[in-house]
ZATORMAR-658114 format. One record per residue: x, y, z of N, C-alpha, C, CB in turn; residue number from 0; residue in three letters. Coordinates in pm, whole numbers, plus 50000, padded with zeros to 5 digits. Glycine has a CB too. Layout:
N
     n.u     n.v     n.w    ca.u    ca.v    ca.w     c.u     c.v     c.w    cb.u    cb.v    cb.w     n   res
       X       Y       Z       X       Y       Z       X       Y       Z       X       Y       Z   NUM   ALA
...
END
This chain:
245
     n.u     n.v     n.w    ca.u    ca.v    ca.w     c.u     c.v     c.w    cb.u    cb.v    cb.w     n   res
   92868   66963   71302   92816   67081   71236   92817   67199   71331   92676   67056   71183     0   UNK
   92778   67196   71438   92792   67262   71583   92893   67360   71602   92820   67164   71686     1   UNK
   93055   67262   71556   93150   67320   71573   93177   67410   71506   93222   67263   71579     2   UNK
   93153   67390   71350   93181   67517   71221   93110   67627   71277   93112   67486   71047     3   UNK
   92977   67644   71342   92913   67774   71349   92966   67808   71451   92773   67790   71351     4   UNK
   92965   67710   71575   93091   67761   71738   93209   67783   71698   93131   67636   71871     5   UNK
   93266   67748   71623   93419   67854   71558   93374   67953   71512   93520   67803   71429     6   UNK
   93315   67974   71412   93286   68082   71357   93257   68207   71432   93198   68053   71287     7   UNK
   93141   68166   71528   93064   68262   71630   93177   68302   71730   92928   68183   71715     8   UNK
   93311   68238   71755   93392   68257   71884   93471   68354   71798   93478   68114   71966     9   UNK
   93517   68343   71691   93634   68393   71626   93573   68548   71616   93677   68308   71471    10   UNK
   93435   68518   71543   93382   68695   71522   93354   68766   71610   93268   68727   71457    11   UNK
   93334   68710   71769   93324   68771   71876   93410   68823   71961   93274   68719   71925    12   UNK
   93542   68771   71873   93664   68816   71918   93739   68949   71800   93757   68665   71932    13   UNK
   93697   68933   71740   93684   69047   71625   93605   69183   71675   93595   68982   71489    14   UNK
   93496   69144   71736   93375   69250   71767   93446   69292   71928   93177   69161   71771    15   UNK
   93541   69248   72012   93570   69305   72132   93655   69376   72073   93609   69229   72249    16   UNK
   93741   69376   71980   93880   69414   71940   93861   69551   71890   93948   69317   71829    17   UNK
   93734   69536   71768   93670   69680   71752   93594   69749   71857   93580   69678   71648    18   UNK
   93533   69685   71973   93499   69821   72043   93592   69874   72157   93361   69809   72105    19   UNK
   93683   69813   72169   93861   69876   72188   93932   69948   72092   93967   69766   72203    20   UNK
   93948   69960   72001   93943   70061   71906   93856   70177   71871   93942   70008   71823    21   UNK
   93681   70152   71915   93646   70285   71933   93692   70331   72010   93546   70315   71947    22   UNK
   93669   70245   72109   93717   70346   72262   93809   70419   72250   93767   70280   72389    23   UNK
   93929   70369   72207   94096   70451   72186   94060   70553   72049   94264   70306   72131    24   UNK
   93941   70538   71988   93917   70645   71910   93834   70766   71981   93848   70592   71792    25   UNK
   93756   70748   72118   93653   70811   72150   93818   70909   72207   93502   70727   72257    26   UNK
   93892   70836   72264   93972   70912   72313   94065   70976   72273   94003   70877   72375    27   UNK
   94078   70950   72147   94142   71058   72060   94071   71160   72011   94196   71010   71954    28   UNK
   93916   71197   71982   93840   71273   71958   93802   71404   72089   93741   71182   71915    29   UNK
   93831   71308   72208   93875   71376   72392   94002   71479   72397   93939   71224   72520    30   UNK
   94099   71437   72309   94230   71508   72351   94337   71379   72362   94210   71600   72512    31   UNK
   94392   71374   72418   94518   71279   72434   94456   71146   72487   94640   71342   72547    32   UNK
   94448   71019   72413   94455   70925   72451   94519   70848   72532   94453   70902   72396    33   UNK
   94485   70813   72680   94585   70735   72747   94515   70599   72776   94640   70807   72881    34   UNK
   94602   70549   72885   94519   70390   72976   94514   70431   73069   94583   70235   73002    35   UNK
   94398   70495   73130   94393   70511   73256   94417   70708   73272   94521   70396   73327    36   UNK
   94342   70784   73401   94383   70903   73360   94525   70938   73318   94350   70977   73450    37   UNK
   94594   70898   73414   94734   70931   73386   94813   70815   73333   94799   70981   73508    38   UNK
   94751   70729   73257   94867   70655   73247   94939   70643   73132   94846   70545   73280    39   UNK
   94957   70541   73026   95049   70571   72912   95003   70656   72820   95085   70461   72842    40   UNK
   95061   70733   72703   94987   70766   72621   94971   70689   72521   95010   70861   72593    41   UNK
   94898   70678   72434   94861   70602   72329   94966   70695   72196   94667   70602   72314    42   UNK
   95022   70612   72112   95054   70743   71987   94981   70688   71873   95238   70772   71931    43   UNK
   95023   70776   71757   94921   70770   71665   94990   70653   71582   94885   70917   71586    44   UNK
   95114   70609   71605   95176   70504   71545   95134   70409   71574   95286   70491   71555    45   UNK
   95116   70410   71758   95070   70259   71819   94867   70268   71767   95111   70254   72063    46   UNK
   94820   70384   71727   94675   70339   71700   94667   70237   71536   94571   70506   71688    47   UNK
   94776   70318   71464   94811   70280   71359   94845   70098   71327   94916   70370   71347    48   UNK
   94925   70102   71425   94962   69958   71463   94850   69858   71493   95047   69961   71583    49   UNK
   94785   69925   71635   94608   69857   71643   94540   69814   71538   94500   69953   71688    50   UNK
   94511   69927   71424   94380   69882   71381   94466   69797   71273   94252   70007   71327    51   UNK
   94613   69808   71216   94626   69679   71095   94600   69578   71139   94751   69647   71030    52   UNK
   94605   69512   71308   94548   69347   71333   94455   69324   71307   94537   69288   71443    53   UNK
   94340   69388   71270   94255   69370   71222   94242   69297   71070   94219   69471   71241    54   UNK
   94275   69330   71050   94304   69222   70901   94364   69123   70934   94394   69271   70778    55   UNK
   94457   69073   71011   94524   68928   71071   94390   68913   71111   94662   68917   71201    56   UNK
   94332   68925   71188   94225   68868   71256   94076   68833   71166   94200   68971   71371    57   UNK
   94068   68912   71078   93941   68847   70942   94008   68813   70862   93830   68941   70858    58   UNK
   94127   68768   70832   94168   68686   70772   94169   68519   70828   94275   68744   70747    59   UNK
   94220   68569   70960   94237   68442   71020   94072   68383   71027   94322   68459   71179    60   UNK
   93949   68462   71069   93840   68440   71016   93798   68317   70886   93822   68563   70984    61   UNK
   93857   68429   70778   93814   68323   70652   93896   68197   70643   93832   68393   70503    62   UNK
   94036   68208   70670   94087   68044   70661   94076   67943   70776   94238   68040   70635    63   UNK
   94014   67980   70864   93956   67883   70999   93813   67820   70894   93892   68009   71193    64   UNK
   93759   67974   70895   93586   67915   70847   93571   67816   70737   93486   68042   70784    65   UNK
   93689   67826   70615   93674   67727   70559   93769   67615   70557   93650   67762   70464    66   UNK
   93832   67614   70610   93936   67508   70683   93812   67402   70768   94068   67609   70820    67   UNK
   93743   67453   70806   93666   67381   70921   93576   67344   70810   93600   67469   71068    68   UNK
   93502   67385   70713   93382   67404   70648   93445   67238   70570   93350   67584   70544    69   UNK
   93541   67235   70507   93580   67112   70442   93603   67051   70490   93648   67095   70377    70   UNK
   93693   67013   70632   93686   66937   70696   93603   66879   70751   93730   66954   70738    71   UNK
   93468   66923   70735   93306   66876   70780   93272   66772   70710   93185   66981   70756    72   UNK
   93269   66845   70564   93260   66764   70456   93397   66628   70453   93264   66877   70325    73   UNK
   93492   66639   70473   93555   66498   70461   93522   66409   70587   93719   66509   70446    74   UNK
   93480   66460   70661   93437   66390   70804   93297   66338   70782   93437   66500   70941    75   UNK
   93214   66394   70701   93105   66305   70667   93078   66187   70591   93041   66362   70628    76   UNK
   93164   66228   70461   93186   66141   70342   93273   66015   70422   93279   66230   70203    77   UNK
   93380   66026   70508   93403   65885   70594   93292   65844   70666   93515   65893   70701    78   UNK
   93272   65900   70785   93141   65866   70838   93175   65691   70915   93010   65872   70684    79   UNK
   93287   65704   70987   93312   65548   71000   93333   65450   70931   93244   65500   71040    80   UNK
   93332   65448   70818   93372   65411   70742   93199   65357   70679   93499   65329   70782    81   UNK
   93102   65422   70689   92961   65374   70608   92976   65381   70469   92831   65463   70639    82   UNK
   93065   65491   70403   93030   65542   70243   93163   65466   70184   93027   65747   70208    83   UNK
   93125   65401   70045   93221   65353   69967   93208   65523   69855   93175   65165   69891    84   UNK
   93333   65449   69773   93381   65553   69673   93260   65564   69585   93522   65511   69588    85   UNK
   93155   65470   69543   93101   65490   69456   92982   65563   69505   93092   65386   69391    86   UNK
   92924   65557   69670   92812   65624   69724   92831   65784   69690   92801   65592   69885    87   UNK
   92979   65831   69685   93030   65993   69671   92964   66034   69568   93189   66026   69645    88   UNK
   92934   66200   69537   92878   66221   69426   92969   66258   69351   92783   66297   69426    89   UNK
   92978   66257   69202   93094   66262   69093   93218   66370   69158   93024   66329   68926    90   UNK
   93123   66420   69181   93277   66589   69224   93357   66550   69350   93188   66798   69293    91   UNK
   93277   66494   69456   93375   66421   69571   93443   66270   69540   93279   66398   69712    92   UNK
   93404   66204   69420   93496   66101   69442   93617   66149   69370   93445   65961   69396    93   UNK
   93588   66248   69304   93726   66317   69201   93816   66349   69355   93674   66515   69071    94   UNK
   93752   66409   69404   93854   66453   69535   93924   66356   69564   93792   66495   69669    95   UNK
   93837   66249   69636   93923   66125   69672   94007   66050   69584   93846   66034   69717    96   UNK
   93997   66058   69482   94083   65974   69349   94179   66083   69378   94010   65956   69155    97   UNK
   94193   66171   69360   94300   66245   69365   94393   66285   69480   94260   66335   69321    98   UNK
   94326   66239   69639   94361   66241   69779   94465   66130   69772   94234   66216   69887    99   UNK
   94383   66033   69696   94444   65861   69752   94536   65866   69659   94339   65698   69740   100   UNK
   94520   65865   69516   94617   65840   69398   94738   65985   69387   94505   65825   69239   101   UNK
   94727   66036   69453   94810   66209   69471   94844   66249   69303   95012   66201   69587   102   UNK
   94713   66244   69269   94740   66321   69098   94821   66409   69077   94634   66395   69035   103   UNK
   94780   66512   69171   94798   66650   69166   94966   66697   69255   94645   66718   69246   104   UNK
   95028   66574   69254   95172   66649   69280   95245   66543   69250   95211   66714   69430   105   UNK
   95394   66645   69196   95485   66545   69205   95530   66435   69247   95531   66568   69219   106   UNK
   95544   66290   69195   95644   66192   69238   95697   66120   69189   95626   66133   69302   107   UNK
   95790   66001   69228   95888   65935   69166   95811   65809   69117   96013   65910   69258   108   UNK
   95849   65753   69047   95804   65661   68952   95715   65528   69057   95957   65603   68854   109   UNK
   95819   65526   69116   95822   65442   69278   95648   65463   69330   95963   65548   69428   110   UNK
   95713   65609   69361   95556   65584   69466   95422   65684   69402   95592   65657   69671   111   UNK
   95448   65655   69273   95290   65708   69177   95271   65557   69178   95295   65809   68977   112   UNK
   95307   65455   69139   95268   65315   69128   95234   65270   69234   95353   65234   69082   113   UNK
   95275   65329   69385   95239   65269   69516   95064   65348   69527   95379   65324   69663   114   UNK
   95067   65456   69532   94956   65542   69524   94861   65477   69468   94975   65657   69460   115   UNK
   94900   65455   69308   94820   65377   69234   94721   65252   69270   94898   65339   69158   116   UNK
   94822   65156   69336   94751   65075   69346   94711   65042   69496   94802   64989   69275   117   UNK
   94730   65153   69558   94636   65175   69677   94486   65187   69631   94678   65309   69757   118   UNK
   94474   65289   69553   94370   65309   69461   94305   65222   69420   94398   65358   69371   119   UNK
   94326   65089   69371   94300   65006   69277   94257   64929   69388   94405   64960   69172   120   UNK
   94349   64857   69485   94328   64769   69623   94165   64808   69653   94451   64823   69773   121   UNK
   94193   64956   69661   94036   64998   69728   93886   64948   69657   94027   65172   69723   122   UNK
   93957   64980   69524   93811   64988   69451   93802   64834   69424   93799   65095   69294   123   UNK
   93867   64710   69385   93876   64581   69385   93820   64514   69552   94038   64553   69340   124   UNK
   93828   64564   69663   93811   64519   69743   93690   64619   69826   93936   64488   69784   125   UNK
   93636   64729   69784   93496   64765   69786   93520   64852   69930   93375   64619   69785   126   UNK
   93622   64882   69969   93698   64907   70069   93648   65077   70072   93867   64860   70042   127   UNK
   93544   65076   70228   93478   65191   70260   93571   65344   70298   93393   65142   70377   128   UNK
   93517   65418   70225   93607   65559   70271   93637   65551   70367   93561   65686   70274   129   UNK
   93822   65609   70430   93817   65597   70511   93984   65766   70540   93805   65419   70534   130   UNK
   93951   65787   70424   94072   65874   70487   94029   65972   70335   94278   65779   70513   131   UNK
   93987   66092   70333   93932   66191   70271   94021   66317   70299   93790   66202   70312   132   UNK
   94060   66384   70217   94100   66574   70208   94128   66617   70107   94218   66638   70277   133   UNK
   94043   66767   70092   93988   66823   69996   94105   66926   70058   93815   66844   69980   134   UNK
   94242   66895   69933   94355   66967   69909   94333   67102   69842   94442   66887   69833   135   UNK
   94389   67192   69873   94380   67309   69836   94531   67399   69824   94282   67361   69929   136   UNK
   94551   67477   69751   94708   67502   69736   94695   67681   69748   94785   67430   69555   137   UNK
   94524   67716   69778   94531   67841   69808   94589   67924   69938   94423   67862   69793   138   UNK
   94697   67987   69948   94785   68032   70076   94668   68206   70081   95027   68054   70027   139   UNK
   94612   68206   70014   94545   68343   70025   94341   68342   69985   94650   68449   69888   140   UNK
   94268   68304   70108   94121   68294   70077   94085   68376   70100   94043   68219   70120   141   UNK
   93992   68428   69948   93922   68484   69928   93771   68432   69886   93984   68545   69868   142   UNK
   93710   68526   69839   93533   68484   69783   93564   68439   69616   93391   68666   69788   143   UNK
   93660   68439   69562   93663   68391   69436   93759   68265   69450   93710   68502   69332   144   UNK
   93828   68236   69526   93905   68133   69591   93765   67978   69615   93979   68222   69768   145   UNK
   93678   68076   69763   93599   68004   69801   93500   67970   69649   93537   68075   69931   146   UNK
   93462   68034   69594   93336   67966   69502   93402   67861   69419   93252   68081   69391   147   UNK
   93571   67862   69383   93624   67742   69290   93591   67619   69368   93793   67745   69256   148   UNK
   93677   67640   69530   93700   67527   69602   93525   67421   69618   93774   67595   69763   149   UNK
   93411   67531   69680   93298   67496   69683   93246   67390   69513   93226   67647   69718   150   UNK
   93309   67498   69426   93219   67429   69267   93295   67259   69283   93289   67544   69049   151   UNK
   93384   67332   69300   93465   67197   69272   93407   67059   69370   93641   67231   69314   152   UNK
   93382   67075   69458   93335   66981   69561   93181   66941   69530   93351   67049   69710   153   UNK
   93130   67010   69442   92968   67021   69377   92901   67069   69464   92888   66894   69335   154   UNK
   92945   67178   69562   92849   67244   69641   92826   67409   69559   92915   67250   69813   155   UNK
   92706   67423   69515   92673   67587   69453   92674   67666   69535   92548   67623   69389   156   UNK
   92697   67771   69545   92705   67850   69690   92533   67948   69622   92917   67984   69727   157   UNK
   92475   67973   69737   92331   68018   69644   92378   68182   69759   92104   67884   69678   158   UNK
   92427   68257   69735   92440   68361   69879   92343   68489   69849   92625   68431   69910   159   UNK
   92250   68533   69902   92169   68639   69919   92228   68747   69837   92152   68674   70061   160   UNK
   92173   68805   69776   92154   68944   69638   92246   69051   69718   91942   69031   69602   161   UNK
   92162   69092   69825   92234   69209   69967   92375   69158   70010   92128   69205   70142   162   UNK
   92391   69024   70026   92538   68995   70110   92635   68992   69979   92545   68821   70214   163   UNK
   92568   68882   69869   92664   68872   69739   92720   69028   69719   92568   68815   69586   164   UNK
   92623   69124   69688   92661   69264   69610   92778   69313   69711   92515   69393   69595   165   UNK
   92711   69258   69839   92850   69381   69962   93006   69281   69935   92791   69370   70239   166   UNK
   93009   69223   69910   93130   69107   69932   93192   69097   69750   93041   68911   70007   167   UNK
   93108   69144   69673   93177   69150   69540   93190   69300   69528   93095   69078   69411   168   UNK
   93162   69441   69597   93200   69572   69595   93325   69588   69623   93132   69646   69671   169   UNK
   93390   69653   69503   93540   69747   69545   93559   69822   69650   93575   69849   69456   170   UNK
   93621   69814   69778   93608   69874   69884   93756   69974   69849   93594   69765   70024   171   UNK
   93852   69927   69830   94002   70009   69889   94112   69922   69743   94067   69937   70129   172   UNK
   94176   70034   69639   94310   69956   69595   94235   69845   69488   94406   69869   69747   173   UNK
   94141   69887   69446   94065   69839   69311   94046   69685   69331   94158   69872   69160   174   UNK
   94030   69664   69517   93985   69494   69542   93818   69548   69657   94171   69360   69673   175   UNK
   93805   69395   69634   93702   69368   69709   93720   69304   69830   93626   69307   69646   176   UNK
   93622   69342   69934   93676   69310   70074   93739   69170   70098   93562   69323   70173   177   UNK
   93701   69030   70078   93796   68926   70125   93925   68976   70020   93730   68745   70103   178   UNK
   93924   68996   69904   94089   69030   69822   94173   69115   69916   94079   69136   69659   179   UNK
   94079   69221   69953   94120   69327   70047   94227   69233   70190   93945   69413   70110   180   UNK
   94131   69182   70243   94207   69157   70415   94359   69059   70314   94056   68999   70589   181   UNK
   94303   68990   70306   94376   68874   70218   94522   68919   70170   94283   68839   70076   182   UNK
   94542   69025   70062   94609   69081   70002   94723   69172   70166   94500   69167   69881   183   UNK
   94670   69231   70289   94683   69311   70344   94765   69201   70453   94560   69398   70362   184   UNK
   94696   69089   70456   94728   69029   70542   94887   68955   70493   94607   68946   70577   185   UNK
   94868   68911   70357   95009   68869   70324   95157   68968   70315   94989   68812   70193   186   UNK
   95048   69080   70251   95173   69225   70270   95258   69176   70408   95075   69425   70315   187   UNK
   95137   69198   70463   95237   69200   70678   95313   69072   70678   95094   69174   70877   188   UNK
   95244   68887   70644   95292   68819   70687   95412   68813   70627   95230   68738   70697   189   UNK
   95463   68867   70478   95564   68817   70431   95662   68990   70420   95519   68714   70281   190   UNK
   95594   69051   70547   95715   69187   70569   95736   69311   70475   95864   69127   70560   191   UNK
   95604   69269   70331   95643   69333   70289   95556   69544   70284   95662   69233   70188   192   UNK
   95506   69523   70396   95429   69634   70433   95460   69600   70593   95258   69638   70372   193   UNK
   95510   69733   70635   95498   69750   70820   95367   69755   70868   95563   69895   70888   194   UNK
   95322   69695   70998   95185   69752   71051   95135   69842   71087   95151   69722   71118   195   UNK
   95222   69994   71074   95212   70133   71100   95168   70176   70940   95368   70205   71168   196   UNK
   95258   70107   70873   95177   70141   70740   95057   70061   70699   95267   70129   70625   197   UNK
   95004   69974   70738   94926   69894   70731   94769   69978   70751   94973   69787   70827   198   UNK
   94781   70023   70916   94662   70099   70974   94661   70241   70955   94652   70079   71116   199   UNK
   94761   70313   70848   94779   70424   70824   94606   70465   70795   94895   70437   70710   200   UNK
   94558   70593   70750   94452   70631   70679   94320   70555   70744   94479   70599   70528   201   UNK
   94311   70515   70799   94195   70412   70857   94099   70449   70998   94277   70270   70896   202   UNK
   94006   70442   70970   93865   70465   71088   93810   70299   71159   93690   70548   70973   203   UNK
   93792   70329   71249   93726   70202   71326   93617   70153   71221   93648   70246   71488   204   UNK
   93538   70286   71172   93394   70241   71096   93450   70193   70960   93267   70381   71072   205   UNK
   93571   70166   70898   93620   70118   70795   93621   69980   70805   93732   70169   70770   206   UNK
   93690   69995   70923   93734   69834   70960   93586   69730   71020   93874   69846   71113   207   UNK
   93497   69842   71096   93342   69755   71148   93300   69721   70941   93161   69923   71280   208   UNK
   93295   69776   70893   93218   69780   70762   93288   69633   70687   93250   69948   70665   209   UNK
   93444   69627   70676   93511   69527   70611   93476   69434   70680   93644   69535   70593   210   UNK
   93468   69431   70831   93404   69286   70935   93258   69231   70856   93347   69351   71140   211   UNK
   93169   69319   70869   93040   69297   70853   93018   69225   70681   92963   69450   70885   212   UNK
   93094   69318   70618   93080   69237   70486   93100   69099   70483   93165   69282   70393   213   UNK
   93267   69092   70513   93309   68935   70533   93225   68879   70599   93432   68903   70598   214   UNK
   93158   68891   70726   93077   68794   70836   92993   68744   70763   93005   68854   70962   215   UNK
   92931   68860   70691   92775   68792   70629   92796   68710   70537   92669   68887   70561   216   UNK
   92870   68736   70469   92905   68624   70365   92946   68533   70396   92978   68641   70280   217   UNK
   93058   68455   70490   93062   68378   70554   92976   68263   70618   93097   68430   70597   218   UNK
   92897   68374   70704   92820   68288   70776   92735   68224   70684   92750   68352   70880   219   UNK
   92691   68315   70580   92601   68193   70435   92630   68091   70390   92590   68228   70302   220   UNK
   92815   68089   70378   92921   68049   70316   92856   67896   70423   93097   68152   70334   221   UNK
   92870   67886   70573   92862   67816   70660   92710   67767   70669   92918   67880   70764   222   UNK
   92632   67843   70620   92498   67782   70601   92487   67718   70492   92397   67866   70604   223   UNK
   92518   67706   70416   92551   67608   70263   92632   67529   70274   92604   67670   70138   224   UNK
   92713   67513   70382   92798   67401   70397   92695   67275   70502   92959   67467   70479   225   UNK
   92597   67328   70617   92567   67292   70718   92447   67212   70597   92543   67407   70853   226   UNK
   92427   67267   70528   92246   67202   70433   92300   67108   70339   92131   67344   70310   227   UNK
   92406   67134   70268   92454   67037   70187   92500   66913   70244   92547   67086   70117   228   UNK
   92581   66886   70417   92571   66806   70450   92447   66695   70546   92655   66839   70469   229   UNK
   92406   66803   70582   92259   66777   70659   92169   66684   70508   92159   66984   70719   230   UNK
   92168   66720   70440   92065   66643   70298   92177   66558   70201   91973   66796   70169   231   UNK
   92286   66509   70286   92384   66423   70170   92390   66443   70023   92348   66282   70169   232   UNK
   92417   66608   70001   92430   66616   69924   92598   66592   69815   92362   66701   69949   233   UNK
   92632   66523   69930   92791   66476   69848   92791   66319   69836   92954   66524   69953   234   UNK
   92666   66305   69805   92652   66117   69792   92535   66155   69655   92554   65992   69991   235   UNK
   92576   66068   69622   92490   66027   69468   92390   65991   69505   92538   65915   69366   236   UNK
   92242   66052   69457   92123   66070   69509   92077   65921   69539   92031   66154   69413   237   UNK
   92136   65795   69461   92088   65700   69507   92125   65642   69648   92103   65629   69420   238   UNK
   92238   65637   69705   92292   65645   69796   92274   65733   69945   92370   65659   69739   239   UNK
   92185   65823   69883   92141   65926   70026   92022   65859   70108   92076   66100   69975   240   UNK
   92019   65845   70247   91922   65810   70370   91807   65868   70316   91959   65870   70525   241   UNK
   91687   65780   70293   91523   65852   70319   91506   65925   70413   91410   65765   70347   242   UNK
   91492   66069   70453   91409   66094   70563   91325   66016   70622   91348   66176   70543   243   UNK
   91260   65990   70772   91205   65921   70786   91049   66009   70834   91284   65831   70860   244   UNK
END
């Protein structure tokens, strides 16, 4: 559990040096000519341009670490050494696993849906403890409407604060909301179809601190609802969950 919030906390702290290097190269454009050093390169307004679009690579890369890690928590518990059988899971995670082990959800040949199959079958006939779990996802672009399917689906409710919910469902830029926002900005670049000069065109440091802060907070909730739902086994069927002691 440690690790999801120590990723999280390393990644945004690397976000937060990046922006106050960007004020700076803003303090110094507000000075007169931006350089490195008195005399040394100049900065242009292309290369500031260029600067601030990584910024969206970088809270993007944010949200698909945070929940990349966030599920992988969850399949790392539900094995657990192999302690939990299929039936200890609660309805929404053994769907996962029926569908991990038996590969519902994609194509195959006649051959090996019947091999799948009765991997499946082996397991549940022979009482055979979880032991290989992933909560597949086919989203190449996470967002906050992304995250609440993947979460419902796993039977985790996301409960997120009135103040963080409202900032993270507000239209910021281009009739989206901030995760649509990086998300959308970030695929433009990865798949070429926007330059990174056009990317950071029109843009203030305090644009980009504001799109951080939204995403973070929500996130980090995002990561506190992941840390409680596994902390109280809430992906095991209430009969199946440890007494406190």
């Amino acid at each position: 559990m440690a690790r999801i919030r120590g990723a999280f906390d390393e990644r945004l702290e690397e976000i937060e040096a990046y922006l106050e290097l960007l004020e700076g190269v803003e303090r110094e454009v507000r000075s007169g000519t931006p350089r490195l050093g008195s005399s040394g390169l100049i900065i242009t307004a292309r290369q500031q341009r260029i600067l601030y679009s990584s910024v969206y690579l970088q809270l993007y890369n944010l949200v698909e670490a945070t929940i990349t890690k966030c599920l992988d928590a969850v399949c790392a518990a539900a094995m657990n050494g192999g302690k939990w059988r299929p039936g200890d899971l609660s309805t929404e995670l053994r769907k996962e696993w029926v569908r991990f082990t038996a590969r519902t959800h994609i194509t195959l040949s006649d051959e090996n849906r019947l091999r799948h199959a009765l991997e499946l079958v082996e397991q549940l006939v022979q009482a055979l403890p979880v032991t290989k779990l992933q909560v597949e996802t086919s989203s190449g672009s996470w967002d906050d409407a992304q995250i609440e399917n993947v979460t419902t689906r796993i039977g985790l409710r996301l409960q997120i604060s009135q103040s963080v919910y409202q900032g993270i469902k507000r239209k910021i830029r281009d009739d989206k909301v901030a995760l649509a926002l990086i998300a959308g900005l970030r695929n433009n670049l990865a798949h070429g179809s926007l330059s990174f000069a056009e990317c950071g065109g029109g843009v203030v440091v305090d644009e980009l601190r504001d799109l951080k802060d939204r995403a973070s907070l929500y996130l980090g909730e995002v990561v506190d609802a992941f840390e409680s739902w596994i902390a109280t086994y809430e992906f095991l069927v209430p009969d199946s969950r440890p007494v406190a002691a």
